[in-house]
N, C-alpha and C positions, 0 to 999 in steps of 0.2 A: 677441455673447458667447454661450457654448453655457450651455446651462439646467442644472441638477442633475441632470434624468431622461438628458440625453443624456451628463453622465459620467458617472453610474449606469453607462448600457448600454454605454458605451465601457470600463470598468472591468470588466463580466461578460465581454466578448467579449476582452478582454486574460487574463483569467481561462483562459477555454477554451483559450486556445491557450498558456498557459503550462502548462496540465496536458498536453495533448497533444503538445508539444516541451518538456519542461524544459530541455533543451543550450541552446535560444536565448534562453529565459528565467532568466538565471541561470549557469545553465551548470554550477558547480560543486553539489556538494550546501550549502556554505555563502549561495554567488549564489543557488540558488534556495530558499531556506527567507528570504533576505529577500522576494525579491521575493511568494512567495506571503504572507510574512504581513503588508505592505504593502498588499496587495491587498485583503484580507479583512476588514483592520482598516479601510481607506479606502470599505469598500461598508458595514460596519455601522455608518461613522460616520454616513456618509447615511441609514441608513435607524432610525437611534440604535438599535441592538442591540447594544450594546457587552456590555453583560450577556448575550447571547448564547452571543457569543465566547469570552467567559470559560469558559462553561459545558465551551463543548466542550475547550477548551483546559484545563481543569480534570481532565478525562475521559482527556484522553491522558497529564497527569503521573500520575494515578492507575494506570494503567494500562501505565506506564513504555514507554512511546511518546515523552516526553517530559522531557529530562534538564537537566544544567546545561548541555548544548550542547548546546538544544533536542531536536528530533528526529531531526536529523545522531547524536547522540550515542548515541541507541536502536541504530541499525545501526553504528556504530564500536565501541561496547561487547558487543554480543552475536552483530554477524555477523563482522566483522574489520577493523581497525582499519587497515589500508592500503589502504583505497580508497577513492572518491567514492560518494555513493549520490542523486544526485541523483533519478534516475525513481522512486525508494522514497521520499524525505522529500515528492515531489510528488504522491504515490500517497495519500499520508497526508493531508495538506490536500485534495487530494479528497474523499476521504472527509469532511472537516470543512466545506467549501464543499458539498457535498450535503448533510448535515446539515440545514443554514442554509438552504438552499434557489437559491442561486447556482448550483449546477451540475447542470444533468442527463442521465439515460439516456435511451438510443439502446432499450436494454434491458435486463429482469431476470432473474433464475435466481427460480422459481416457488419457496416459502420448502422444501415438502416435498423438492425435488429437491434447493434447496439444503443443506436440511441431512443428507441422504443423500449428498453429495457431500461434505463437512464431514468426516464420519463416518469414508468411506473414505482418508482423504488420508495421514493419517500414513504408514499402513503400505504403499501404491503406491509413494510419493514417497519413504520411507526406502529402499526395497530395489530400486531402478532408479532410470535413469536416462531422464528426459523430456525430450524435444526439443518446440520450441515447436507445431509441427507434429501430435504424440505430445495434445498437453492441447488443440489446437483441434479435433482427431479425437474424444478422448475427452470432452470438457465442452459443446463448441462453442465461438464466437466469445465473446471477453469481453465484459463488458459495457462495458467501458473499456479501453482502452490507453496506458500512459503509459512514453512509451520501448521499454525492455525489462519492464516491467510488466504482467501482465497481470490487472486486477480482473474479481471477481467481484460483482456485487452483491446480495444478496435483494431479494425483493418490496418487503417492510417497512421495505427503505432502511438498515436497521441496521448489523452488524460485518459488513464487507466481507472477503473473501477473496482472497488475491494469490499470484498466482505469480511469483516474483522471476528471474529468466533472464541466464545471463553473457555480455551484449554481447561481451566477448571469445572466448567461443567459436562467434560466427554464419563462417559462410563463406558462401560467394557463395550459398547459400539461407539467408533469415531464417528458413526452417522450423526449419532443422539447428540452429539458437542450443539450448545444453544449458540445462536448469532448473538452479536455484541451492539456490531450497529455495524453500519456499510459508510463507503466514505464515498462519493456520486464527486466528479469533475465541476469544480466551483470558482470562484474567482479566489475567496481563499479558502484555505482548511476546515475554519471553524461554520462556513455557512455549504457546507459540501458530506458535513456526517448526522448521520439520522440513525438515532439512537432506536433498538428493539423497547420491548418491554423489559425483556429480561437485562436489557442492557441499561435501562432509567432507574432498573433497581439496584444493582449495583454498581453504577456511577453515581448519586443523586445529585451529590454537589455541580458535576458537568453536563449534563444531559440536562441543561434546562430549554424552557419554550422559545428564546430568542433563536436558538440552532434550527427548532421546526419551523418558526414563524418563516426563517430566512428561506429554505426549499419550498416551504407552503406557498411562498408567491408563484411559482412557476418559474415557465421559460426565460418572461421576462424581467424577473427581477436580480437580484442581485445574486443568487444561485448559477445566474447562468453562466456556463463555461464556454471557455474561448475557442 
């Protein structure tokens, strides 16, 4: 019979490769918001951090990451409501398994550059258009990939930063895949994503002006992250 510590380690290594393919885990953005929170509930019952859990998951309803249809519901409510977002609901529990300590970096974005890169995103990423290629030229390599996702992380492990990318516009080079919009550390969700061009044309009804107004204030306004 296997011991505790080897489904522990069997449950982190299920973990990793559910962030790094969600299509096979899950599949759907509904398939893979069970399976991740299955996971994570099953590693803190081991290791009884259930109050943990809590915590962080407390942190994202605050922070409206997290709705009545969990955090599928975050991206159907404020990016557009006819599509799957599975690589983004897994981009997010990522972040919450890093938290917790379940998951980690390959590498990090040093916190000064990160937050100079923070700084500059609204206004790049509103007024052009970035191919995957475009932000691995410009930032480097992520620190994470998941899917079409690309995180960013700080030193400090804190609010990660994502570039969301439309799988449906990769052609035979994954470079050429166009950016969607980025999501930048905000107080909540919807005043933290900044829509491309390519991405205000195919979201219209979500990608409106009240999202740019909210980063266009800067540091100090209601954009700002904690």
């Amino acid at each position: 019979m296997r011991t505790i510590h080897q489904v522990r380690d069997r449950l982190l290594d299920t973990l990793r490769q559910a962030v790094q393919r969600p299509g096979l885990f899950g599949g759907t953005d509904f398939g893979v918001e069970l399976v991740m929170q299955t996971l994570l509930r099953d590693l803190t019952f081991i290791d009884e951090r259930e109050g943990d859990l809590k915590a962080a998951m407390d942190d994202l309803v605050a922070r409206g990451q997290f709705s009545s249809m969990a955090v599928r519901g975050s991206f159907l409510q404020y990016v557009d409501s006819r599509n799957s977002y599975g690589d983004e609901v897994a981009s997010v529990y990522a972040a919450v398994a890093h938290r917790l300590g379940y998951l980690t970096m390959g590498s990090t974005v040093p916190d000064a550059d990160f937050g100079r890169m923070r700084l500059g995103l609204p206004v790049v990423c509103r007024d052009r258009d970035w191919t995957a290629g475009d932000v691995i030229a410009r930032f480097g390599p992520p620190s994470l990939r998941v899917g079409w996702v690309f995180a960013y992380v700080p030193a400090d492990g804190s609010r990660w930063l994502y570039f969301d990318f439309d799988g449906a516009s990769a052609g035979e080079l994954e470079r050429d895949c166009l950016l969607r919009d980025v999501r930048i550390p905000a107080d909540h969700f919807s005043l933290g994503l900044v829509f491309t061009p390519h991405g205000r044309s195919i979201c219209p009804d979500r990608a409106g002006p009240e999202t740019q107004r909210g980063l266009s204030r800067g540091p100090g306004g209601p954009g700002r992250g904690r």
